[in-house]
N, C-alpha and C positions, 0 to 999 in steps of 0.2 A: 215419483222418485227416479233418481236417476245415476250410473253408474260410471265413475269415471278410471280413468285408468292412469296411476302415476308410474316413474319411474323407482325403482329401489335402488341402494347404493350398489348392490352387485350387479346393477345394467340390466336386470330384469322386467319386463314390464308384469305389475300388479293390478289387481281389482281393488281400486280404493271404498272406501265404507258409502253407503248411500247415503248422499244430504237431497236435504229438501228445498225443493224451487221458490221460490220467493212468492209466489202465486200459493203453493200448498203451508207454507209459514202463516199466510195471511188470511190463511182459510182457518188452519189451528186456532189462531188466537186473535179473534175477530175485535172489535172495537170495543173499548168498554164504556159505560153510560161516565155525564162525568158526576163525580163525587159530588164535586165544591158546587157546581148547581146543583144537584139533587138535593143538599143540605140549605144551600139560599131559596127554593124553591119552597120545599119546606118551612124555614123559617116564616118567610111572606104570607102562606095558608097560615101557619101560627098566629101571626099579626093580625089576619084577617077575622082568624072566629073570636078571637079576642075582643077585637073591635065589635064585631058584629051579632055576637052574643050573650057578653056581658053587659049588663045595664048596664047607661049613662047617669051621672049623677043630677044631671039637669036635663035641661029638653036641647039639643043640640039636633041642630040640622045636617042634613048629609052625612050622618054615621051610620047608615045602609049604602050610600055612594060611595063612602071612603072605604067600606070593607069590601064593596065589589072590588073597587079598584088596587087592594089590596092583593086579590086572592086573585084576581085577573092576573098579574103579572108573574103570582108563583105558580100560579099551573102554564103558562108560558114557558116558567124558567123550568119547571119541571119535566114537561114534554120535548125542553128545547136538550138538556139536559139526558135523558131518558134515550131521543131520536136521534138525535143530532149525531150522535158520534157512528151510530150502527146509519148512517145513510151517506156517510161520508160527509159531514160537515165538520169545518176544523172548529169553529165557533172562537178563533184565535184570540180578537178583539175582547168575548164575552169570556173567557179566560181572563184575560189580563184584572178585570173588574173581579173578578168573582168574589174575594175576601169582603171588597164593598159592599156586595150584593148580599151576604149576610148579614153585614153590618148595618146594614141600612134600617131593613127590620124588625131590629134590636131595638136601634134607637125611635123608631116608629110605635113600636109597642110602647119604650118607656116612658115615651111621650103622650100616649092615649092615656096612660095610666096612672098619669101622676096629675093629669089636669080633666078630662073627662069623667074619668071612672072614680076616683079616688078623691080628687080635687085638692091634694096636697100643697099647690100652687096657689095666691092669692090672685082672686080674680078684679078687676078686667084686666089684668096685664100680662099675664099670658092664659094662651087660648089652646086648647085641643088642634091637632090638624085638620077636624072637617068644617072649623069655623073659618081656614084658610081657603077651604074648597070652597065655603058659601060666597066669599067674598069674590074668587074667581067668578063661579058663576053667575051671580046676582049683579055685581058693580065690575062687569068685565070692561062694560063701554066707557066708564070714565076712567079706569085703570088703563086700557088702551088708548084712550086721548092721550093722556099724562103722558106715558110712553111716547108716544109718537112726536109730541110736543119738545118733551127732554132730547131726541135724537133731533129733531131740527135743530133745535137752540144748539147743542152738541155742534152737530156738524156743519155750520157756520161758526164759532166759534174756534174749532180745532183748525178746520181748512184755513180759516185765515192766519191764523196762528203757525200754522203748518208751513204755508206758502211764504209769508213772512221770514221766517225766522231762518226756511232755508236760504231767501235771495240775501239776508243781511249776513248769514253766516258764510256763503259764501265771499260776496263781498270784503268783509272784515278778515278772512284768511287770504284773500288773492289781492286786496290793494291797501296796499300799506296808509294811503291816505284816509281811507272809508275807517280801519281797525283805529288810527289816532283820533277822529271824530266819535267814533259810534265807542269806542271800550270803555271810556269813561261815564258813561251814561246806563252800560250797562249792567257798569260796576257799583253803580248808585244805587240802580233800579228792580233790577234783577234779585237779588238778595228777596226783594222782600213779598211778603207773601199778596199774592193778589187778590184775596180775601180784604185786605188792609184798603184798596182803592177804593171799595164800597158805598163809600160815603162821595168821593169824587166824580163817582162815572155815573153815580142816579143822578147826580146836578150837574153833569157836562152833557150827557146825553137826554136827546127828546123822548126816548121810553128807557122803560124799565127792560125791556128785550135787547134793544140796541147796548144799554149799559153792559146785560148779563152775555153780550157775543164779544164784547171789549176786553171783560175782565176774563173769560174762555180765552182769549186768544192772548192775550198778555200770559197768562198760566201756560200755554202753551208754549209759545212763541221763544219764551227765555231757555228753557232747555232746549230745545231743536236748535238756536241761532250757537249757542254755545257749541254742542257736539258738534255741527256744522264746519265751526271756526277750528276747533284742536282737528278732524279729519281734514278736511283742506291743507290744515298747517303741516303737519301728520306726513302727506305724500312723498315718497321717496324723490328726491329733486334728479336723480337720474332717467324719471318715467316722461319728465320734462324737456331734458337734452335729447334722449332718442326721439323722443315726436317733432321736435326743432329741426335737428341734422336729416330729418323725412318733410323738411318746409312746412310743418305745420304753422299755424296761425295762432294770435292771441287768443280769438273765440274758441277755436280746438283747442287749443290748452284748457281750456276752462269746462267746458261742454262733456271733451271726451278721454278727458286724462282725468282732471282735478277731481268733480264731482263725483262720476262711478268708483275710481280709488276709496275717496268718500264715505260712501254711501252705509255702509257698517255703522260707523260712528252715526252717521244721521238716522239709524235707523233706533240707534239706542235711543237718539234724542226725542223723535217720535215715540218711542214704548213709555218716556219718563214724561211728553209731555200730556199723552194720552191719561195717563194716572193722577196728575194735576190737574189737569182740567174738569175731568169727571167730580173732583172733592169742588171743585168751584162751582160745576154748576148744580151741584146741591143745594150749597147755599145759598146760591144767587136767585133760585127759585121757591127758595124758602124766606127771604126778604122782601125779594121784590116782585120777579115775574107771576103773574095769576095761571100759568098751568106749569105741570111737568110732573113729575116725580116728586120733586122736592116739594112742591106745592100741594104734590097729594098726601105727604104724609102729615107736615104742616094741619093740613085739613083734617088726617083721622086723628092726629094727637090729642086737637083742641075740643074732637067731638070724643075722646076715650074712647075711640075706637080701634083698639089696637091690633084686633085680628086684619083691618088694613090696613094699617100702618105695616105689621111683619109682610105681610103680602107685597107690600110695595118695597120694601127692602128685597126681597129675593127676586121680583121683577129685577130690580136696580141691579144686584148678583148677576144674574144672568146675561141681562145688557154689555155690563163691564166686560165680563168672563168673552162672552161673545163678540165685542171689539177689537178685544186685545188677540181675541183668537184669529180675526179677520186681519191682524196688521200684520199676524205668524203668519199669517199664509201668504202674503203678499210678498213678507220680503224672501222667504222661500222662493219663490216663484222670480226675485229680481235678481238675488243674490243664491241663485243654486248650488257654487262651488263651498255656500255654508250652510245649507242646506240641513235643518236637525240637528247643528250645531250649539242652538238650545231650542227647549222645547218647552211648550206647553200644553 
């Protein structure tokens, strides 16, 4: 503690009251455990002896794996919870989640419960969670083909689509001649869903692969060439005179005014054509192509195997979620002055 000395109104100097050092404040009232994990931590050990000590109503596999895995993460959250804050950890990010982190739980239990334990659900069509784990661990190598298959196919399909649609949009917004050729076609064209071509592009093209990177990239291609063309159009024609009256050139005009001004609107048209394309090459692999994703489910449908089939949807979930997350961060990184201007 320590003693300071104010002035008083009659010009006196005083002994003011003793406060406490910010060092001694922080000694009083040290950290406290947090709540909202201590309570999701808990929940989780809940889920877990649940799982793992109430009979199954059948013979299910991995319901001692599912409940480690359960009870692993609440004595994590619990310790993380418990330590974390008396060690000085802010756990800032694991704040943010923590409502979910109960939540999650919840829905985990009532999920064991209405299809393992109880079997309220008609089965094969839906399945308990550790018949989701079985499928991971057992058919992991053909579920990671399929993955890796569908992100080829993907990215050949969007790249081209991508590359495309930005040189035609710019085009179509900077030469008046290119926009009276190319608008009408793609006012024909465009409109319609690329799903529709299906029939066209397995009998134009020599595979079924070549077809499903055609109809990807047409899916894509028509949003990016559009946002392209209104951004181009879009630039203030003043950003144009100053770089002129500084001797700029036609290709500078175009390179380092036009495009970057741009680049917002293109960036929409990539998030929209990114989400089209993904619904195409579902189906394109559920028609035509012999691997991917869509091929895999295709396969567990026809076998009623629907604990892979969900499997491969939240594969697919997560793919999506994690592309779309990789374009955030990219345009972050191109366009920093919008930077978390949205988010995902």
């Amino acid at each position: 503690m320590t003693d300071q000395l104010v002035e008083s109104s009659s010009g006196r100097a005083v002994s003011a009251p003793p406060t406490r050092t910010v060092a001694a404040r922080g000694a009083a009232h040290p950290a406290k455990p947090w709540a909202t994990g201590l309570l999701a931590g808990a929940v989780w050990l809940a889920a877990a002896a649940y799982t793992g000590f109430v009979p199954d109503a059948d013979d299910f596999a991995y319901t001692a794996q599912f409940a480690s895995g359960l009870a692993a993460i609440g004595a994590l959250l619990v310790l993380l919870a418990a330590v974390g804050p008396l060690a000085g950890l802010s756990l800032t990010g694991l704040r943010h989640w923590g409502p979910w982190l109960v939540v999650l739980p919840v829905g985990f239990l009532a999920w064991e419960a209405v299809t393992a334990k109880l079997e309220l659900l008609p089965r094969p069509f839906f399945v308990p969670p550790q018949a989701l784990v079985e499928v991971y661990l057992d058919d992991w190598e053909k579920l990671g083909l399929s993955t890796v298959a569908s992100l080829k196919l993907l990215a050949w399909g969007y790249g081209i689509g991508a590359v495309v649609g930005v040189a035609l949009g710019v085009a179509i917004g900077w030469w008046r001649a290119a926009g009276y050729w190319a608008h009408p076609v793609l006012r024909f064209i465009g409109p319609l869903p690329a799903t529709a071509w299906l029939p066209v592009a397995f009998f134009l093209f020599p595979s079924s692969w070549s077809a499903s990177v055609f109809l990807l990239a047409l899916a894509t291609g028509f949003p990016v060439t559009i946002l392209t063309w209104s951004g181009i159009a879009s630039v203030n024609k003043d950003y144009y005179d100053i770089a002129r009256t500084l001797g700029a050139s036609q290709r500078f005009l175009v390179l380092k005014v036009a495009i970057p001004a741009a680049l917002p609107h293109v960036f929409v048209g990539l998030f929209m054509g990114l989400g089209t394309s993904f619904a195409v090459l579902v189906v394109a692999e559920m028609l035509g192509v012999k691997a991917g994703l869509g091929w895999y489910l295709q396969w567990a449908q026809g076998w009623a195997a629907y604990a892979n089939m969900y499997a491969a949807l939240i594969v697919m979930a997560i793919m999506c979620s994690g592309l779309v997350t990789l374009l955030f961060r990219i345009r972050d990184h191109v366009l920093a002055w919008q930077k978390e201007l949205v988010r995902w």
